[in-house]
C-alpha positions in Angstrom: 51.6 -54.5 124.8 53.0 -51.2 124.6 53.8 -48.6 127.4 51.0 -46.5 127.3 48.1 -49.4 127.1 50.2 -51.1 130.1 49.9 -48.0 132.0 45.7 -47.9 131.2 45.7 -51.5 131.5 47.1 -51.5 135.2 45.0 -48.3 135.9 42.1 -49.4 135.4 42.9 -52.8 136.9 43.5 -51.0 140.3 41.0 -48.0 140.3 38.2 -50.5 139.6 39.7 -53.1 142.3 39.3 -50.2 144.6 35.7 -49.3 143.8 37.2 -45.6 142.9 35.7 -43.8 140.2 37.7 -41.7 137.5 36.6 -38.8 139.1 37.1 -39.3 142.5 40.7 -40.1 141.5 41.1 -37.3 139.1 39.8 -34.5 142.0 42.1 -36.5 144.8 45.3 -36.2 142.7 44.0 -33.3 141.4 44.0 -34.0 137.8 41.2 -33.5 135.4 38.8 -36.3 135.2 39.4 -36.0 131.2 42.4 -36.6 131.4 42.4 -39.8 133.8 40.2 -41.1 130.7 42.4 -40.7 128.9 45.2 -41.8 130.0 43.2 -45.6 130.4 41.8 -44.6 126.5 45.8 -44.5 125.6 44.8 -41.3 123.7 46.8 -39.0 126.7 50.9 -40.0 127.7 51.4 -39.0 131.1 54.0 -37.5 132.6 55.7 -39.3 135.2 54.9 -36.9 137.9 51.6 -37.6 137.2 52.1 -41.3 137.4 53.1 -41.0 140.5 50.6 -38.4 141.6 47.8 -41.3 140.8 50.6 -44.3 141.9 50.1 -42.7 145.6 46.4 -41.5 145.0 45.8 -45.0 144.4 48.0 -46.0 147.7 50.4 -48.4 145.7 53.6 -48.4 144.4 54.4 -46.5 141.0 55.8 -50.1 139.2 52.3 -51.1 139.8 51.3 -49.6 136.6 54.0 -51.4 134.9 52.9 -54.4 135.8 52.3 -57.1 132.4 49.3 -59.1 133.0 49.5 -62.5 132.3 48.8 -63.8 128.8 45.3 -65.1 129.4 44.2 -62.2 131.9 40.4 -61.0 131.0 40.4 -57.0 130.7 39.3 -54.9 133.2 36.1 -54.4 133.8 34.4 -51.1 134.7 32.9 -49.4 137.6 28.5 -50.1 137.6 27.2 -46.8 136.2 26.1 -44.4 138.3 26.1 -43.4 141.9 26.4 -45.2 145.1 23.4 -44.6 147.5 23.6 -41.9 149.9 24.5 -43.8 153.0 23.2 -42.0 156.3 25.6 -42.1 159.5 24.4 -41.4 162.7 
């Protein structure tokens, strides 16, 4: 596996784990939300300021997106389409 599909490998892995969604990352580092696809597409190669501009969006540690997944690991999967239900607070 090379760098940049470790990088959108581990990405993914996280933003998903987290229940965030390419755009709420992308507007909370503020980075375009293109470009967060692309980056787990492999078609962008991000800078390492942006790695870590997404490393502490994402509240981990930048080697966390240098992470190799075990051999048999199952890809990961992606967010459910659409948007969560407006949840009222009182």
């Amino acid at each position: 596996m090379d760098g940049r599909a470790l990088i959108a490998w581990n990405l993914r892995r996280i933003r998903v784990s987290q229940g965030v969604s390419q755009e709420r990352l992308a507007f909370d580092a503020g980075i375009d939300r293109a470009y967060v696809g692309g980056i787990e597409r492999k078609t962008e190669n991000p800078s390492v300021d942006i790695l870590e501009r997404l490393a502490a969006t994402l509240r981990v540690e930048i080697a966390e997106l240098f992470v190799r997944p075990a051999p048999n690991a199952e890809a990961p999967t992606r967010l459910k389409a659409g948007r969560r239900p407006n949840i009222k607070r009182s």
